[in-house]
C-alpha positions as CSV (number, residue, x, y, z in Angstrom):
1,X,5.2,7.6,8.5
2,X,7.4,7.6,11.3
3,X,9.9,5.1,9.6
4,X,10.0,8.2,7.3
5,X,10.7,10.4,9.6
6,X,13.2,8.2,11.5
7,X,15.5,7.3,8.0
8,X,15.4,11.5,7.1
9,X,17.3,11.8,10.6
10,X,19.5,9.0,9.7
11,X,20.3,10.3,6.7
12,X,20.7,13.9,7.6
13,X,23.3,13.0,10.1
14,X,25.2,10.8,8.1
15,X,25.2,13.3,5.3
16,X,27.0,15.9,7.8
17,X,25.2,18.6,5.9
18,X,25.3,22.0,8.2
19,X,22.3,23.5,6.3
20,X,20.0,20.0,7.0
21,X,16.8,21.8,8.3
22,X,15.3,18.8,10.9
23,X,12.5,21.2,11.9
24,X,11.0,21.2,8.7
25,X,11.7,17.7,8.0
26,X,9.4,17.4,10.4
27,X,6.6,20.1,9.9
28,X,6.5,18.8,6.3
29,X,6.1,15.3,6.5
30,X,4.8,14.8,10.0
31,X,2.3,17.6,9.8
32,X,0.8,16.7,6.6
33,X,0.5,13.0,7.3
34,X,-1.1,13.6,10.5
35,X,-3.7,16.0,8.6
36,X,-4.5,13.6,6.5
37,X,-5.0,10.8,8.8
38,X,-2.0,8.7,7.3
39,X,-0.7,8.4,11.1
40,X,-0.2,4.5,12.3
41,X,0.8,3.4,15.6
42,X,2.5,0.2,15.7
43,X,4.5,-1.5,18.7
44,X,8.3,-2.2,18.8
45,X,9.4,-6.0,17.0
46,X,13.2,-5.6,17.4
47,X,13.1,-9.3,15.6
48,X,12.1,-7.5,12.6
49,X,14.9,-5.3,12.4
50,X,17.4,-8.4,13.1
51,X,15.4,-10.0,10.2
52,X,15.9,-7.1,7.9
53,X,19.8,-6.9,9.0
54,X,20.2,-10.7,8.1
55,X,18.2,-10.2,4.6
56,X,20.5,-6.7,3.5
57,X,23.3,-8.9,4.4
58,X,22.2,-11.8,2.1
59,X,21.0,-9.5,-0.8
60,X,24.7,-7.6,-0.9
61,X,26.2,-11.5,-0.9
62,X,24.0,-12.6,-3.9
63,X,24.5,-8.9,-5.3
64,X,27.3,-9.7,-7.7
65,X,26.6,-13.1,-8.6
66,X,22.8,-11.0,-9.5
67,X,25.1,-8.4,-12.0
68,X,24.2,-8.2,-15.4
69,X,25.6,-5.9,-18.1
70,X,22.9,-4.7,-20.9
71,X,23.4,-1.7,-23.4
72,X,19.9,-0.8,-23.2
73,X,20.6,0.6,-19.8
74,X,23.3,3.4,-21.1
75,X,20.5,6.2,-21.4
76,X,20.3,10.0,-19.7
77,X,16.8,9.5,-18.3
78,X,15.8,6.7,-15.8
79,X,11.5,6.8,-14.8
80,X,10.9,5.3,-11.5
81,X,7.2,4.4,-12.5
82,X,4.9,3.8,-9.3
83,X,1.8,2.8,-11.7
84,X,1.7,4.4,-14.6
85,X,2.2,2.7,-17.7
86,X,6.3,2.6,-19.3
87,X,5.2,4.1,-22.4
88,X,2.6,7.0,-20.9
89,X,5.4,8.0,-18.9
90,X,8.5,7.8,-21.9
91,X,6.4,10.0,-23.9
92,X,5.5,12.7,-20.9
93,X,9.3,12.8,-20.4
94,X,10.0,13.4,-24.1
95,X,7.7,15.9,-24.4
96,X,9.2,18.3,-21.7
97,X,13.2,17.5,-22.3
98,X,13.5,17.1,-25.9
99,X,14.6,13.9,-25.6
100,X,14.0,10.9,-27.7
101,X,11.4,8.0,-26.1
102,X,14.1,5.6,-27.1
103,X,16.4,7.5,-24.3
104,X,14.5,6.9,-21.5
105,X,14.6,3.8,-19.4
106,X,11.4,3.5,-17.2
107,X,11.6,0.9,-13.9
108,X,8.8,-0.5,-12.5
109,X,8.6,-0.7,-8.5
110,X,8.8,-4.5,-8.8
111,X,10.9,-4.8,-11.9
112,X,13.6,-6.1,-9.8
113,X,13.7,-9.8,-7.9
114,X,17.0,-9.9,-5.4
115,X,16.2,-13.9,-5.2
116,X,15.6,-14.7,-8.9
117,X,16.2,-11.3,-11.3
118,X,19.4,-9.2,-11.9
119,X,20.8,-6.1,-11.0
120,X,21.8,-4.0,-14.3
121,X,24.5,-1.7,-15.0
122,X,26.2,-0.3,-18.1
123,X,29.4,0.7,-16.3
124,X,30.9,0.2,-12.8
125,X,33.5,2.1,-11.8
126,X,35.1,2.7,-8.1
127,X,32.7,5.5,-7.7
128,X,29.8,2.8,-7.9
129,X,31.6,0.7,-5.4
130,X,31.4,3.5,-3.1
131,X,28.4,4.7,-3.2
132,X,26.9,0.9,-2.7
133,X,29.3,0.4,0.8
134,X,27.7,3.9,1.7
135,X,23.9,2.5,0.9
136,X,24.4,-0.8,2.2
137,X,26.4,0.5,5.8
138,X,23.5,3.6,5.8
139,X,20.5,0.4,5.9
140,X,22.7,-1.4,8.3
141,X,22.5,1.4,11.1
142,X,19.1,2.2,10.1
143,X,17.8,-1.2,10.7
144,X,19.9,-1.8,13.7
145,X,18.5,1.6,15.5
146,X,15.0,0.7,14.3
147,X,15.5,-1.6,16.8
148,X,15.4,0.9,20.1
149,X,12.2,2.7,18.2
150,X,8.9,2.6,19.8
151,X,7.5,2.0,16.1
152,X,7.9,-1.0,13.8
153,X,9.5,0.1,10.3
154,X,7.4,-1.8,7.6
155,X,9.5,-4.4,6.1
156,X,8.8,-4.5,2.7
157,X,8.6,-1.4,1.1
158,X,12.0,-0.8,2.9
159,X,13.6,-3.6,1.4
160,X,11.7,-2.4,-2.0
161,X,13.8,1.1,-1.2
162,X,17.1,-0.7,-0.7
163,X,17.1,-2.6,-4.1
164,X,15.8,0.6,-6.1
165,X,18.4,2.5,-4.5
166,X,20.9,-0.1,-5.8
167,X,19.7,-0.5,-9.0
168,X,19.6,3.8,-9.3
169,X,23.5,3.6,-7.8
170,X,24.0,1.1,-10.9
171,X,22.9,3.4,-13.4
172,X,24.6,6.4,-12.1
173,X,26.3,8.3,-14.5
174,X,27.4,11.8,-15.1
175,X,24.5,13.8,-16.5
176,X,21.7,11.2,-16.2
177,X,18.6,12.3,-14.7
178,X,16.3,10.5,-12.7
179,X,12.3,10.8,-12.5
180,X,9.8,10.3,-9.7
181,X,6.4,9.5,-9.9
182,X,3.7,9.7,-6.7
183,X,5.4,10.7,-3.6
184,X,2.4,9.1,-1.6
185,X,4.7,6.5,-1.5
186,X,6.9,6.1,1.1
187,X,8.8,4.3,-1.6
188,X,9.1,6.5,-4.2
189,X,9.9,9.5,-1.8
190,X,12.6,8.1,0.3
191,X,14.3,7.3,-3.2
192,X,14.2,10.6,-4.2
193,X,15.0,11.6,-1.1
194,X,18.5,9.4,-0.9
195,X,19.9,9.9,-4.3
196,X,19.3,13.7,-4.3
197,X,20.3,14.1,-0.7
198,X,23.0,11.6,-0.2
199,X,24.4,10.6,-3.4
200,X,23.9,14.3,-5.4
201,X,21.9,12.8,-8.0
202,X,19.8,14.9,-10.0
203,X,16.6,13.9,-9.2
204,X,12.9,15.3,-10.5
205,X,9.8,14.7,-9.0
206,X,6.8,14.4,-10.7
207,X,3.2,16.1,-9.1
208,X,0.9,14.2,-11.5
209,X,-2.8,15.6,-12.1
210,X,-3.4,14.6,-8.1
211,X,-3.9,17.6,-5.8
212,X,-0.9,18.0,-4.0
213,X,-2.7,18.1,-0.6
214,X,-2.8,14.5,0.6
215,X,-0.7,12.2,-2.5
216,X,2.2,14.8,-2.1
217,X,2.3,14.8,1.6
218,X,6.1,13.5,2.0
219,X,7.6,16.8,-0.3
220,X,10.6,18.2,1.7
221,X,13.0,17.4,-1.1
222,X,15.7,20.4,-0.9
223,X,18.0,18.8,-3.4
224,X,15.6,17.7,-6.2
225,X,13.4,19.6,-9.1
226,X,9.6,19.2,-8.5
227,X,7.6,19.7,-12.1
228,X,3.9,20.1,-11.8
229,X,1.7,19.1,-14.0
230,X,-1.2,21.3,-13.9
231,X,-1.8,25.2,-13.3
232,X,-4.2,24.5,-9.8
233,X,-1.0,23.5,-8.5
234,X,0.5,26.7,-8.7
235,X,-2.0,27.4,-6.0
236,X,-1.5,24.9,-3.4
237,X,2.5,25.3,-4.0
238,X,1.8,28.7,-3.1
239,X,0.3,28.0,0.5
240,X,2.2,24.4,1.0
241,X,5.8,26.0,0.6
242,X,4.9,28.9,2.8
243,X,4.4,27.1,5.6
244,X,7.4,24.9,5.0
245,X,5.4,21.8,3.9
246,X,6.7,21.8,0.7
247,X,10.7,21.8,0.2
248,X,12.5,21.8,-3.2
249,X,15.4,23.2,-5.0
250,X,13.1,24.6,-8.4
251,X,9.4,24.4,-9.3
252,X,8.2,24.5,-13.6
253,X,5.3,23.9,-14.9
254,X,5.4,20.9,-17.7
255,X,1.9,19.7,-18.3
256,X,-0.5,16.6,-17.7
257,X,1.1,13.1,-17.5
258,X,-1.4,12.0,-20.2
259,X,0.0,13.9,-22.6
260,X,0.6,11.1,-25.0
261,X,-3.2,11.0,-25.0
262,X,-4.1,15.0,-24.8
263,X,-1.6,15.7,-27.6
264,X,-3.5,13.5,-30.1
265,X,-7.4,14.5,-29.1
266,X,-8.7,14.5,-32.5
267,X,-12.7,15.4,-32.0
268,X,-12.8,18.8,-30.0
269,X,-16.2,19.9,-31.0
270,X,-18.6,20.3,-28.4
271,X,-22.2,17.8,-28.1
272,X,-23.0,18.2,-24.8
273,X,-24.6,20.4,-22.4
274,X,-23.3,18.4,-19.1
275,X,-21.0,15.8,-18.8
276,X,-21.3,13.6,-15.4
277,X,-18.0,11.7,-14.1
278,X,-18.9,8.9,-12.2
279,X,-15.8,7.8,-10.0
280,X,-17.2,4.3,-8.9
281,X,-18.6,5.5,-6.0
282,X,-21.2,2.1,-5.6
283,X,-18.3,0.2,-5.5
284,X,-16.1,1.8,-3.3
285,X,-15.7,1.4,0.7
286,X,-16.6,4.1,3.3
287,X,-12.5,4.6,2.8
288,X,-12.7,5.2,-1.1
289,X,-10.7,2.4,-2.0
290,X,-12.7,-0.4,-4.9
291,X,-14.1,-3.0,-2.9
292,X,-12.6,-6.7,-3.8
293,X,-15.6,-8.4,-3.2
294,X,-17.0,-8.9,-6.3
295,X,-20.8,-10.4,-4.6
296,X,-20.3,-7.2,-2.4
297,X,-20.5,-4.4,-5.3
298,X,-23.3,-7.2,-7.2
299,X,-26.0,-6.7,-4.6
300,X,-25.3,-3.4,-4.1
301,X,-24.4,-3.6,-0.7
302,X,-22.4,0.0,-0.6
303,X,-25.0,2.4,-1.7
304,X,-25.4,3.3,1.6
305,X,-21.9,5.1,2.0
306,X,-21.7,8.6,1.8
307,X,-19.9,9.1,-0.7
308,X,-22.4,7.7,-2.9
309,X,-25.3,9.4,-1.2
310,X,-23.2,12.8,-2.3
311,X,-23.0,11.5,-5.8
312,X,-26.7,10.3,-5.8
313,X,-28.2,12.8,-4.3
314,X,-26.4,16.0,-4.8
315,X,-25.0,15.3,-8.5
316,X,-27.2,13.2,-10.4
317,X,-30.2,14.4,-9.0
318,X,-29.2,18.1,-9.2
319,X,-27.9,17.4,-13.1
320,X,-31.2,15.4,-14.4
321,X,-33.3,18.2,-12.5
322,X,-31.6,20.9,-14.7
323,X,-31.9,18.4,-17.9
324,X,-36.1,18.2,-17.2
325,X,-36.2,22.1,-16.6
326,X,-33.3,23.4,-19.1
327,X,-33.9,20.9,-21.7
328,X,-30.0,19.8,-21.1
329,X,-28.3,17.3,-23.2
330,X,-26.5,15.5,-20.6
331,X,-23.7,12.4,-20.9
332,X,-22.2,10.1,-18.2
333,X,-19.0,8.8,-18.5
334,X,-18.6,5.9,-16.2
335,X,-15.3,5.0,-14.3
336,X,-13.0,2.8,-15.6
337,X,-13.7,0.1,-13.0
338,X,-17.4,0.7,-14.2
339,X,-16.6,-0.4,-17.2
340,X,-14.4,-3.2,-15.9
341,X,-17.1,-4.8,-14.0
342,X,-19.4,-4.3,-16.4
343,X,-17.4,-6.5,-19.4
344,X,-15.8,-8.7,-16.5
345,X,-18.7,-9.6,-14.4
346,X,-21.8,-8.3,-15.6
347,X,-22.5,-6.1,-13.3
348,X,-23.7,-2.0,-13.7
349,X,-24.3,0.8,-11.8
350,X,-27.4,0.9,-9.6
351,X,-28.4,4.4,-11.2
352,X,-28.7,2.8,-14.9
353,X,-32.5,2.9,-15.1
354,X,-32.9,6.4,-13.2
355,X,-30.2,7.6,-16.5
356,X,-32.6,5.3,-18.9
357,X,-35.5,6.9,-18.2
358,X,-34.0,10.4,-18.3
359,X,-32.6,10.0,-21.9
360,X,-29.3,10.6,-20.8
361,X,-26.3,9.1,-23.3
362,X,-24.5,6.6,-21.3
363,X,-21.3,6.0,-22.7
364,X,-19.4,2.7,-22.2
365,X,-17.6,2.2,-25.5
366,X,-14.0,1.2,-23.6
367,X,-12.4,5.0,-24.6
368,X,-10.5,6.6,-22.4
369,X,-12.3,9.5,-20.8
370,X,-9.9,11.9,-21.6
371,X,-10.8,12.0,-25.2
372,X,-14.8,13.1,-24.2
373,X,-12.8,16.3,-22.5
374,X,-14.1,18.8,-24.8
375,X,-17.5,17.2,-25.5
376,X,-19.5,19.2,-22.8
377,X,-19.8,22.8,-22.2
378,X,-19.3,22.0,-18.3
379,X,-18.4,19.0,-16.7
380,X,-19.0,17.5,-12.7
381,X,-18.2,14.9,-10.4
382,X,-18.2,13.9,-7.0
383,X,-14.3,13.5,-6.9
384,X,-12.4,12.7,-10.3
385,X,-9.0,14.1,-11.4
386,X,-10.9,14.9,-15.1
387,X,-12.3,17.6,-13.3
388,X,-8.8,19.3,-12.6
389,X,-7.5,18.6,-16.1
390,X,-10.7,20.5,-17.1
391,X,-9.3,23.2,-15.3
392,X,-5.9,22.8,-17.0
393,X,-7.3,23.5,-20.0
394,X,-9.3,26.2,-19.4
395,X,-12.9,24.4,-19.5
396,X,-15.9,24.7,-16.9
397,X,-15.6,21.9,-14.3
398,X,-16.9,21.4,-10.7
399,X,-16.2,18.8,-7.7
400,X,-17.8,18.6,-4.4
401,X,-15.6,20.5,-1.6
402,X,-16.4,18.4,1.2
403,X,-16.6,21.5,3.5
404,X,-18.8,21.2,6.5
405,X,-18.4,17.2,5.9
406,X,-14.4,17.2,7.2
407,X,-15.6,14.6,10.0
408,X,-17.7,12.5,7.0
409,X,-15.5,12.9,4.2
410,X,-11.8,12.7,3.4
411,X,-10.8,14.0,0.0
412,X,-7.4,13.9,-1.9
413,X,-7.4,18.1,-1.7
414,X,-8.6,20.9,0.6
415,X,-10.7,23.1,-0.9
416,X,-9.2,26.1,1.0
417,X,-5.5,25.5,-1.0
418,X,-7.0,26.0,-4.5
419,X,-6.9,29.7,-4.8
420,X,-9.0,30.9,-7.0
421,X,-10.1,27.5,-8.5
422,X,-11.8,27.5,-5.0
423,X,-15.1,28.6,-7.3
424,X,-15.4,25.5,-9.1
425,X,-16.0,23.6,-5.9
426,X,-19.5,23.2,-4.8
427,X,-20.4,22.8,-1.3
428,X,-24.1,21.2,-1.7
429,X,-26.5,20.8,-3.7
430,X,-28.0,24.5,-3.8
431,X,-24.7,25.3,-4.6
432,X,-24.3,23.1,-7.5
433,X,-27.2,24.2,-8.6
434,X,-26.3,27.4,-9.2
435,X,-23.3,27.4,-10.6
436,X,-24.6,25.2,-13.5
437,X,-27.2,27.1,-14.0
438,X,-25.0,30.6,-14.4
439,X,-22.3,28.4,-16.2
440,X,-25.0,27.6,-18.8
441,X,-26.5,31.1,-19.0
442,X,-23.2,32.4,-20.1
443,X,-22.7,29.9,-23.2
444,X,-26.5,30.6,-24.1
445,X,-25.3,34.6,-24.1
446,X,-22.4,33.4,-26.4
């Protein structure tokens, strides 16, 4: 976080901008990630920044023996994907420009290898030349004060930035776009952040179906176009920009990144009561992340976290009450890393005979989840990003809100930034509770 902070001041000063707003550089990016615990405190290595001096130096030397020339890269749009499939995103992009899939070039984070790929271009021109002594001489002086910082810059996501920026500076054209995915990444953000900022490209960032709250938390971006991709976003926007934690030149609403997959949702008829998203919480750590070790998640070993007690206890428990009183047909859709360790390793949920014995449908057929989206009259979760696209269509869904368990729990959104999506958040179990049961009485009015 602080190597963020540290390169925006960089840049800002060699930019010689009079309008650069340092203030709320700061309040957006060093606010937010302290809010969200993202703060790391590391001691000074000036080795490292001698080390990362010597390796810019040796990547620029190799840089034009590493040129390659290819058609295919003479399109308008350029994806920086941080995850998501090439083909997910070329569609999404196609949907909201008009543009033809064929048009759009999506890059990987690691599609480039300075010691054994290429760097490709369809054109270079003095311009280019430019622009690459700027980015090369703007590293250099970063690197070389990272050396008087009390904090350590991380090594390789900032050599990740440098050959992305190159490769971007490459395919610089007039007209061309360029597309962002995931600003959690420090990545991702300080790429936008350069080739809007300093080089005047026109850059878009993507929101995805994520809350905003925690994997948007680097977002002062004055010079690029943000496009959300879901109406609760509209909400935190709202509050985020009016505290100047959110920066950027236009905000439009384009739609979910699965569109590919919305857009051709053939069976919309309803054959549920309640649907129940599991997230993996049995096999995730007390930080949320899927444990690695596989004999771990086998025996079991983190049902005791609380994030699985609040699925346990307060979801399933609540649900398959409601299903014995109400006579509710109820469905769980597992996680896809349920259904990975299931075909992978033979190994299922602890909660399987508890659902067996309920007659609840388990289904594990290797679907995406997206396509059960309008099977259920209401749907709930502990945490799942289903539950938001729910929302985005207009469909009953509820999460847990985590209030009262701040010090227990740390969530990908706040609650108290949803607006008036706030009501589908469910404090406990009582709370749950309730609003199924009134969510249900209204469809049995209709």
């Amino acid at each position: 976080m602080y190597a963020v902070l540290f390169l925006i001041k960089i840049l800002n000063f060699f930019s010689f901008k009079k309008n650069s707003n340092s203030r709320a550089i700061i309040k957006s990016v060093y606010l937010r990630a302290r809010i969200t615990n993202n703060d790391v405190d590391n001691t000074r290595d000036p080795s490292l920044a001698l080390k990362m001096i010597y390796r810019i130096n040796l990547y620029l030397f190799k840089f034009f023996r590493k040129l390659k020339k290819s058609p295919t890269m003479d399109k308008h749009h350029v994806a920086f994907s941080f995850g998501n499939p090439p083909e997910m995103i070329s569609s999404f992009i196609a949907k909201y420009t008009d543009e033809k899939e064929e048009n759009i070039f999506v890059m990987d984070k690691n599609i480039i290898y300075a010691n054994s790929g290429y760097y490709y271009y369809d054109r270079i021109s003095i311009h280019t030349l430019i622009s690459i002594f700027k980015l090369y001489l703007f590293f250099q002086l970063a690197w070389f004060f990272s050396m008087f910082k009390k904090k350590k810059t991380n090594v390789g996501w900032m050599i990740n930035v440098f050959e992305l920026a190159l490769q971007a500076i490459l395919l610089s054209k007039q007209k061309r776009k360029f597309y962002f995915f995931f600003s959690l990444y420090e990545s991702s953000y300080l790429l936008c952040y350069i080739l809007s900022s300093f080089f005047k490209e026109e850059c878009i960032m993507i929101s995805s179906n994520s809350p905003m709250f925690r994997p948007m938390r680097y977002s002062y971006l004055p010079d690029a176009n943000l496009k959300l991709c879901s109406v609760f976003q509209y909400e935190e926007y709202t509050f985020f920009s009016k505290n100047d934690w959110m920066k950027y030149k236009s905000i439009e609403l384009w739609g979910p990144e699965e569109s590919k997959y919305y857009d051709n949702i053939d069976d919309k008829q309803v054959k549920y009561d309640v649907a129940i998203y599991s997230s993996a919480e049995w096999a995730r750590n007390e930080f949320y992340w899927r444990e690695r070790d596989i004999e771990k998640i086998r025996r079991h070993e983190l049902t005791s976290t609380f994030i699985y007690k609040i699925f346990d206890e307060m979801v399933l428990d609540t649900v398959l009450d409601l299903k014995r009183r109400m006579n509710l047909q109820v469905v769980f859709f597992p996680h896809p890393f349920e259904r990975q360790l299931a075909s992978n390793y033979q190994i299922f949920p602890p909660y399987m005979e508890k659902l067996k014995n309920m007659g609840v449908e388990f289904v594990n057929d290797g679907e995406n989840s997206i396509k059960t989206i309008y099977q259920s009259k209401v749907a709930v979760a502990e945490c799942s990003t289903i539950i938001m696209d729910r929302w985005n269509l207009g469909l009953d869904a509820y999460v847990f809100s985590g209030a009262g368990y701040e010090k227990k729990f740390k969530t990908d959104f706040d609650y108290r930034y949803l607006g008036k999506y706030q009501q589908y958040c469910y404090n406990d179990k009582a709370d749950l509770r309730e609003k199924l049961e009134a969510c249900l009485v209204k469809y049995m009015k209709n």
